[in-house]
N, C-alpha and C positions, 0 to 999 in steps of 0.2 A: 604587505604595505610598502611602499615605494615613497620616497623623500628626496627634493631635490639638492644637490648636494650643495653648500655655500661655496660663492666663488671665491673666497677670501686667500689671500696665498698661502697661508699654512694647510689651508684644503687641498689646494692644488696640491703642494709638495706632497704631502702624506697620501694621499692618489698616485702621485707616479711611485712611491714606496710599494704598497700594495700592488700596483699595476708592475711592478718588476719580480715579487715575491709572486704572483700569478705564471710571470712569464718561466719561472725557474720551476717550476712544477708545483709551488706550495698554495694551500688557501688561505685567504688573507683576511679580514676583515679593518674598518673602526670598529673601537668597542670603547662601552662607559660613557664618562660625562659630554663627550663632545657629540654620541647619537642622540644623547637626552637633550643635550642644549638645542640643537639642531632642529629635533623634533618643537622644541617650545620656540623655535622661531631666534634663537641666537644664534652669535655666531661664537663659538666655541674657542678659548684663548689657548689650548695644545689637545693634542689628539693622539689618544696612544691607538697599537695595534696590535692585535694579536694575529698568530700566526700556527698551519700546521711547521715551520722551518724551525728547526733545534738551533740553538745558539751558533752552533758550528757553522752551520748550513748558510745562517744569516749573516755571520761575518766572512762569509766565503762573496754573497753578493755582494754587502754593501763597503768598499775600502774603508769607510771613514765609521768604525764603532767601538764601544766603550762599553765594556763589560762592568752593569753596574748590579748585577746580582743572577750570575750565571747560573750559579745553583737554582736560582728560581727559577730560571729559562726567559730572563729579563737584558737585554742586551738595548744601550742607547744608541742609535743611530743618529748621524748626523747626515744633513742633505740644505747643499746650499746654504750652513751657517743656520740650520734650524734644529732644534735635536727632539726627537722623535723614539718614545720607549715602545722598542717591539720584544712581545714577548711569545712562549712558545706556550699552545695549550696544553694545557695541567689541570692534576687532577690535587688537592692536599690533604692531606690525614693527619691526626695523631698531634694535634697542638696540645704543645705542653705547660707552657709559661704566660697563655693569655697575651702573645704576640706573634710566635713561629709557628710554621708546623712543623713535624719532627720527619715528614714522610711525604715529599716531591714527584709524582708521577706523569710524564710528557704522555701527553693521549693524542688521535687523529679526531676528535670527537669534540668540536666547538661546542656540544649542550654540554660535555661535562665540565668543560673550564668555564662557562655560564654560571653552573653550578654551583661554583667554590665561591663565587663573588659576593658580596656586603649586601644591597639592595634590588630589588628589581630595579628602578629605574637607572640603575647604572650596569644592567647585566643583559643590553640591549647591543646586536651586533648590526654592521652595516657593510654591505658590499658598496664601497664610494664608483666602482665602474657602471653596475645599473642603478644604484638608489635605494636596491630591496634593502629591509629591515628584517630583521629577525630575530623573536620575540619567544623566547622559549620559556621565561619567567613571570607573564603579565604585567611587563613593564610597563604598557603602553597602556593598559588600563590603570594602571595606579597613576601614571601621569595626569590622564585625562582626570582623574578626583583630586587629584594632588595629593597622594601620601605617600610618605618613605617608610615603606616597607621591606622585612630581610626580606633574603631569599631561605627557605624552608623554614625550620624552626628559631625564633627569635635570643631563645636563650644559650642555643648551642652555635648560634653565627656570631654574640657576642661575646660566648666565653673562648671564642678561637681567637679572637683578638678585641681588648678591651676601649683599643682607640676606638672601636665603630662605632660606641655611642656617642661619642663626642663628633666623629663625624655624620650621622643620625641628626645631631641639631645644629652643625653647621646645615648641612642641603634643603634640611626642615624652614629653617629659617632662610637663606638666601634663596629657594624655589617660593616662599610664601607658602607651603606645602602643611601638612597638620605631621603628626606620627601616629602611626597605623595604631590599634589599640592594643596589640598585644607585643607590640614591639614597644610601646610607650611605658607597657606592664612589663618587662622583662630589663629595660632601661633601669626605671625604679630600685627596681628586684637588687641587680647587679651595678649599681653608680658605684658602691664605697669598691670595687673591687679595680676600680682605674689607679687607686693610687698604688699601686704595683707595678706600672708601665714608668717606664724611663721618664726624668724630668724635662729633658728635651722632646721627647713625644708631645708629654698635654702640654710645654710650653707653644712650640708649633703650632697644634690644633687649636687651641687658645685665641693664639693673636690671629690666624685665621678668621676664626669666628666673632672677636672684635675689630678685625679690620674689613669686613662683610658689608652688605648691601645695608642688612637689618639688627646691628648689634642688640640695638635694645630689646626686640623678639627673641634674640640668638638668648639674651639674657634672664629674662623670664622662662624659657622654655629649660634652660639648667637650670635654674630653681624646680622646676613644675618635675622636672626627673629624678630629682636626685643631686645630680653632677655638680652644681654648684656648691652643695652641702660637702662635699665629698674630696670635693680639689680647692676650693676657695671660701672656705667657712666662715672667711673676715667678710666677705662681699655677702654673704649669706646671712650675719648678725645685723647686715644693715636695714632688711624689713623690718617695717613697724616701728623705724626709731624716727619720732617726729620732731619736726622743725617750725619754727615761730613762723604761722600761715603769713605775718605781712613782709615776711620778707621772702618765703617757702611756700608760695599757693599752690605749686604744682604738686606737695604732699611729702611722704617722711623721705630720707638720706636713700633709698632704693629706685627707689621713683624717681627723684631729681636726677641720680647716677643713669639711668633709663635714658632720660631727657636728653642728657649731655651728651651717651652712646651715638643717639639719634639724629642730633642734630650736628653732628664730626661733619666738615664739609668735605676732607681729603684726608681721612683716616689711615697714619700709618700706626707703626708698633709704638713707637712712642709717645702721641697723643690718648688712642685709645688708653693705654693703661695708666697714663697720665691723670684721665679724666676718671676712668674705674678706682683707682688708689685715692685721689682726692680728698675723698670725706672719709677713708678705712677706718681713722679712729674716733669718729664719731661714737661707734657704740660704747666705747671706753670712756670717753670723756663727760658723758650725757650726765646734765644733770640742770632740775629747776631750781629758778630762783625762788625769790621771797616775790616776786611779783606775778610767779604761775608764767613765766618764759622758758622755753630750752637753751639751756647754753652747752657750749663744746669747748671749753677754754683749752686751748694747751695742741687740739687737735690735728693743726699742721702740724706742728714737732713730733709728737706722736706719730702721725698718720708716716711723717718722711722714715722714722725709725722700721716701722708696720712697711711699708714699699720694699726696705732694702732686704727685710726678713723673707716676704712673698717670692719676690724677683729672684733674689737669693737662693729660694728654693726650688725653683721653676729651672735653674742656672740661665737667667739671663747674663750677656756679655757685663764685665763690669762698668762698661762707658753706659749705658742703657739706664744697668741700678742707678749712675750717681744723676746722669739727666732727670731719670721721673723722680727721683726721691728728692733732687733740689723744685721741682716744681712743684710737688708736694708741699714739701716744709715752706717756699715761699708763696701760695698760691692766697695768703689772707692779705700779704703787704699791698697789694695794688692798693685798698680802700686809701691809705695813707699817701698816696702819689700826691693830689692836690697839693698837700701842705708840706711835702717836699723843697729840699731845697735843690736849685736848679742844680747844683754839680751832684747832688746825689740820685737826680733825675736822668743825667747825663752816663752814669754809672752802671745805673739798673738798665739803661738802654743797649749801653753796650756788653751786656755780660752774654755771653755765649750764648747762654739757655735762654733769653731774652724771648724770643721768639714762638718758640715750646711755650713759655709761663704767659706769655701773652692772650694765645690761642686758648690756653685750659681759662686763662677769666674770660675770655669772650663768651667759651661755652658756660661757664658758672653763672654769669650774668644772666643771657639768654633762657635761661632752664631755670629761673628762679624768678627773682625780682625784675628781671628785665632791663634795669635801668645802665646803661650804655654811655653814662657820662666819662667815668673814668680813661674806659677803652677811646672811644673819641679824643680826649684831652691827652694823650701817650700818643694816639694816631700823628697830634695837631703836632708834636714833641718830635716826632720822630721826622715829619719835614721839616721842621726848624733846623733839625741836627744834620740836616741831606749832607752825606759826605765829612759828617764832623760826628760820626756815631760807634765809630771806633775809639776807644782810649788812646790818647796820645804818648807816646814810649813815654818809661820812666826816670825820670829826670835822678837816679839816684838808685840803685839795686844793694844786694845784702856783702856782694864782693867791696862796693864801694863805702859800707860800713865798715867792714872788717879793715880795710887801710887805714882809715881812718882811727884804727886804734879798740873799736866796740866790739865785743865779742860778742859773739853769735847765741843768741836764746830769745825770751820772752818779747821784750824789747825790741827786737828787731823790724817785727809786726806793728806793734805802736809808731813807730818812727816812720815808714814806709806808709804806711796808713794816712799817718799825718801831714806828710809830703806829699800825696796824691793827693788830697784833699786841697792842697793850697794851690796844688799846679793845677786844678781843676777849676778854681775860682781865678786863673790868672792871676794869682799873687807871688807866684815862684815861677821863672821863667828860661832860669838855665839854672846848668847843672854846678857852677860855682856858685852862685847866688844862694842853692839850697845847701852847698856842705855849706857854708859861711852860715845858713839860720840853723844848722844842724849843729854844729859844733856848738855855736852860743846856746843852744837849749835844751842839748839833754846831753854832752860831750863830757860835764863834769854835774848833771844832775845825779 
């Protein structure tokens, strides 16, 4: 089978790679996501290569590489400010830890490094100088049904490494693709065995798979396997917890969480799990009134404690935890904007996260009751404030207490507090005006 190659410039580049790995005596091919993409008609965002040329050999062509896992016969090529993983065909054995293998062998034999790879449709090679394909694994037929299926046996490709099933319902879900059934049966079998893999691993694969074409599929399909049970047991407690239909018609806290994945217009890491943590502690908080309604009282506060625990454990960056877990904990205050007062309007506009907590009520809104007043009436706020949406410096800091004579504790917060508030309403205007109401009111209180 023969495909024509994308003229895209990262094609190009990665063709004169290979066309030079050619000229030096070695065989070359694409391999993986970029023949898959290719073959369904996209055009592939990098393109790795494999190669018969030992690591040695390949940094003897190319001046410009970066040895980013030699032992594996994995060497980064750069060309033109593009950087290109070429690797040497291998054979692997003897995985011990459900991530490494213990036992590396360079082969002349492209079906046996075929062999050692994750899925058929990612174990598809490509010569880019004539277009031939080559199909040693039935990739080309699981494409055509669309299923992600291993390569050989399903239980022993993922007890070689336990990230593959989570990469299994990434590809399942961004191709639209189903999982083969015995590879969906072998998933099941082995999800609880993921949490063994490094917390940076299934964080990665994660936000990956919420930051995707199809989160909310990515996210029923980890339930449907296991993996959700297994790595995020809070997101897992939220089926079946329902919510008052006239405010919730889309259905219980899993569902609405679905809606919100779905409808991310420009999903980064911070929105997605933004909107994923939102309602966490719903199932904690659940409980009916005397009128037969569901309430969640308490649940932002909750749910922000639940975000930093989750993130925490995943090891998200610390800036990351306090961004989702302040949009957590503040994601109910918007109902109360109307009846706001302007400078506190002016406050919540300019707070950093501002923007983030914005975005997660647009999606709450949307995925729920629909109604879109609030967000509009903060829109209409935020032109008023054009250019006046930054907080104006502070007319008074905790140095200018302390000269003043105040010692530094509880207090210090009250006072600072209260003096923004009033420079906010245009009643304190310089910085002598405020020590002169400072002194008079809490100097000798």
């Amino acid at each position: 089978m023969k495909i024509n190659i994308n003229n895209s410039s990262i094609c190009k580049i990665a063709k004169e790679i290979v066309k030079k790995l050619h000229s030096a005596g070695h065989s070359a091919y694409f391999v993986g996501g970029a023949v898959r993409d290719m073959l369904l008609g996209r055009t592939p965002k990098d393109i790795d290569i494999v190669s018969s040329a030992t690591p040695a050999e390949t940094a003897e062509i190319f001046p410009d590489t970066l040895e980013v896992g030699a032992s594996f016969g994995v060497m980064l090529v750069r060309e033109q400010g593009v950087s290109f993983e070429v690797s040497t065909y291998r054979e692997e054995r003897n995985y011990m830890d459900g991530r490494r293998p213990g036992h590396v062998k360079y082969t002349d034999d492209p079906k046996i490094d075929v062999s050692r790879r994750d899925f058929t449709v990612n174990g598809l090679l490509c010569d880019p100088e004539t277009g031939e394909v080559f199909d040693y694994v039935d990739g080309i037929k699981d494409l055509r049904q669309g299923v992600i299926r291993t390569i050989a046996n399903a239980e022993t490709r993922f007890g070689e490494d336990y990230l593959r099933m989570l990469r299994a319902v990434r590809f399942a879900a961004r191709l639209g693709f189903e999982l083969e059934a015995d590879t969906l049966r072998a998933i099941q079998k082995l999800a609880p065995e993921t949490v063994k893999l490094s917390a940076e691993r299934i964080r990665q694969e994660l936000t990956l798979i919420f930051t995707g074409e199809t989160p909310d599929i990515a996210l029923e399909m980890l339930h449907e396997t296991g993996l959700l049970a297994a790595l995020l047991p809070e997101i897992e407690a939220m089926r079946g917890v329902t919510q008052p239909p006239q405010f919730h018609p889309e259905g219980d806290v899993f569902e609405h969480t679905k809606l919100m994945l779905r409808s991310m217009a420009l999903p980064d890491e911070l929105i997605a799990w933004s909107v994923l943590l939102h309602d966490v502690a719903k199932p904690l908080t659940y409980f009916v009134d005397e009128t037969g309604r569901e309430r969640f009282f308490g649940h932002e506060q909750r749910g922000a404690e639940m975000a930093k625990d989750i993130m925490s454990r995943l090891r998200f960056s610390n800036q990351a935890i306090d961004r989702v877990s302040r949009a957590v904990k503040n994601h109910m205050r918007f109902a109360s904007v109307p009846q706001m007062r302007k400078d506190k309007v002016k406050r919540l506009i300019a707070d950093d996260n501002f923007p983030l907590e914005l975005e997660l009520h647009r999606l709450d809104c949307i995925s729920s009751h629909a109604l879109m007043d609030i967000f509009t009436f903060l829109l209409d706020k935020i032109v008023e404030q054009s250019g006046e949406v930054k907080l104006p410096p502070p007319l008074l800091t905790g140095k200018d207490l302390i000269d003043m004579g105040f010692k530094p504790g509880p207090k210090f917060k009250k006072i600072l507090k209260k003096v923004s508030d009033l420079q906010l309403k245009n009643r304190l205007k310089t910085t002598e005006a405020t020590i002169a109401y400072v002194k008079d009111k809490f100097l000798n209180s």
